[in-house]
C-alpha positions in Angstrom: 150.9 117.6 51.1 154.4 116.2 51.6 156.4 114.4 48.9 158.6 111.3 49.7 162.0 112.2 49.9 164.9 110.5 47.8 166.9 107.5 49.6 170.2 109.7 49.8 168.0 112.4 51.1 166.1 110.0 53.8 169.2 109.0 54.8 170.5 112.6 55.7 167.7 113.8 56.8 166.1 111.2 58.9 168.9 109.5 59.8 169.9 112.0 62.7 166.0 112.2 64.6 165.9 108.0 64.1 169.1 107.4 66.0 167.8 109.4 68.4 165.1 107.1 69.9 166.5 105.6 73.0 166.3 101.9 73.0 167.8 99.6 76.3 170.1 97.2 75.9 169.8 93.0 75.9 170.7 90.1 75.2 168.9 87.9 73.7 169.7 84.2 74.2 168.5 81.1 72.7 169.4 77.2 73.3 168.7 74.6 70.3 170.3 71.3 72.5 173.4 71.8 73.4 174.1 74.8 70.9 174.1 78.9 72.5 173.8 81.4 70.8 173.1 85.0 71.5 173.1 88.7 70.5 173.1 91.8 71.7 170.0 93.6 71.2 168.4 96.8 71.2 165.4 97.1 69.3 163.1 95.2 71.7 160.0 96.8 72.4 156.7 95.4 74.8 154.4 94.6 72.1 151.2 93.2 74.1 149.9 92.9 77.3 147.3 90.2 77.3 149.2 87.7 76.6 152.1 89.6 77.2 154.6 90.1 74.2 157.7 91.7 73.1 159.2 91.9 69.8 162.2 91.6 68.8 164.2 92.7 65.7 166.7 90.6 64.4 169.2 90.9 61.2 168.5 88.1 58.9 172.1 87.6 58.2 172.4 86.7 62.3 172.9 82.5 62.5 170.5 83.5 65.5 167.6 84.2 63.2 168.1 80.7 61.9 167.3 79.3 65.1 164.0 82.1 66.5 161.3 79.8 64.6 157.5 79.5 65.6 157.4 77.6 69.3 161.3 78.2 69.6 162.4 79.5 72.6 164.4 82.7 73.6 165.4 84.5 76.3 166.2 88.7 77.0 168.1 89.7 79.9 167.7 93.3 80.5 171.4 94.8 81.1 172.7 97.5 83.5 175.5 99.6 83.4 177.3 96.9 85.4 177.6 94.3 82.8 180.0 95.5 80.7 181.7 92.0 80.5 178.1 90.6 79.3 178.2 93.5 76.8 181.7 93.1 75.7 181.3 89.3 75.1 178.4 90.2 72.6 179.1 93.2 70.8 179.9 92.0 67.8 178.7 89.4 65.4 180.5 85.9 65.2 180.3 83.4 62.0 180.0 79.8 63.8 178.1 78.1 66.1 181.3 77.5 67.5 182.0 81.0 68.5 178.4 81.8 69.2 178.8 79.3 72.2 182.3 80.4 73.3 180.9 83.5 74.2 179.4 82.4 77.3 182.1 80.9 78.8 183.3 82.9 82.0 179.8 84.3 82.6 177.7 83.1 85.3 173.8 82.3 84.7 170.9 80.5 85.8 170.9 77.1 86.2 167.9 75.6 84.2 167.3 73.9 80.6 165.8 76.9 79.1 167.6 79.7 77.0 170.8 81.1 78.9 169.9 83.6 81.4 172.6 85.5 83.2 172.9 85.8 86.8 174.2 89.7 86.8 171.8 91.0 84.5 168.6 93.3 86.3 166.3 90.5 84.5 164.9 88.1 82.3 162.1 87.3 80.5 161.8 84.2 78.6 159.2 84.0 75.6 157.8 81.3 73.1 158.0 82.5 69.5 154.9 83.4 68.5 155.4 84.8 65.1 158.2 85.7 62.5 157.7 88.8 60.5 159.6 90.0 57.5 160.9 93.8 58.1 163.0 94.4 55.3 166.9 93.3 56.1 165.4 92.1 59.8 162.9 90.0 60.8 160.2 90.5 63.5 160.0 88.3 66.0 157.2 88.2 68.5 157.8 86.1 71.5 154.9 85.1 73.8 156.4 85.7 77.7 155.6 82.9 79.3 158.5 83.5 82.4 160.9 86.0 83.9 162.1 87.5 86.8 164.1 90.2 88.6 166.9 89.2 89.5 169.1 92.5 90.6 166.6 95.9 91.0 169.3 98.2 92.5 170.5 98.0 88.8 169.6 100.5 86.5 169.1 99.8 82.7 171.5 100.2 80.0 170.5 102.9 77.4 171.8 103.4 73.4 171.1 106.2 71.7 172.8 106.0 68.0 174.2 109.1 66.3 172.6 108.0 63.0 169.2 105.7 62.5 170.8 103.7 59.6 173.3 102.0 61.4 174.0 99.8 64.8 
């Protein structure tokens, strides 16, 4: 019989084998009028396949989160290697909606009414939120894929792997 361990002790020990789980990298886009906004992302994870699903994990303090409601609309695109400036223009979190939409300037993408997909990236899927489940500091989001495509298949999928499972 096991006992639970201590927070400090969770931390230390767990922390090294959760970090290692390889998750790929996205962006996850979403359009509310004529306001962007986007994160990168890499806790996604197929969830379903009839309908099909994914889920999504998204940091509550994220002015994203604020915007993924049921029958919203959002959009992954599944980066390669090669989209380093995608990556770059995402890493890090901003404060406005301002900045949130200044980050897509410079970047070519799909020319629809939908959530920004980008041009570059291997793929897209776009999904209807579905539901919104509270995970602790993030919230699960379950989108409903309802379209997507390849759009570059030479390209091969970005992978993270994280030194420690308690932090990005």
């Amino acid at each position: 019989m096991s006992t639970a361990l201590s927070e400090s002790d969770l931390k230390e020990k767990v922390g090294p084998p959760l970090g290692k789980i390889a998750n790929g990298v996205y962006i996850v886009t979403t359009r509310d009028g004529e306001e962007l906004d986007g994160m990168l992302a890499t806790w996604i994870c197929q969830s379903s396949f009839t309908p099909p699903v994914v889920s999504v994990a998204i940091n509550k303090s994220r002015h994203i989160a604020s915007l993924l409601e049921k029958n919203s609309e959002f959009a992954v695109n599944i980066l390669s290697k090669e989209n380093m400036d995608i990556f770059k223009n995402f890493a890090k979190p901003v404060k406005t909606p301002e900045e949130a939409h200044a980050r897509f300037a410079g970047l070519d993408r799909l020319e629809h009414a939908g959530p920004p997909v980008f041009n570059k990236a291997i793929g897209y899927l776009i999904c209807k939120v579905h539901t919104v489940v509270d995970s602790g500091d993030h919230n699960l989001v379950l989108g409903e894929i309802t379209n997507g495509s390849i759009l570059n298949p030479e390209l091969e999928s970005m992978i993270h792997i994280r030194k420690n499972g308690f932090q990005y």
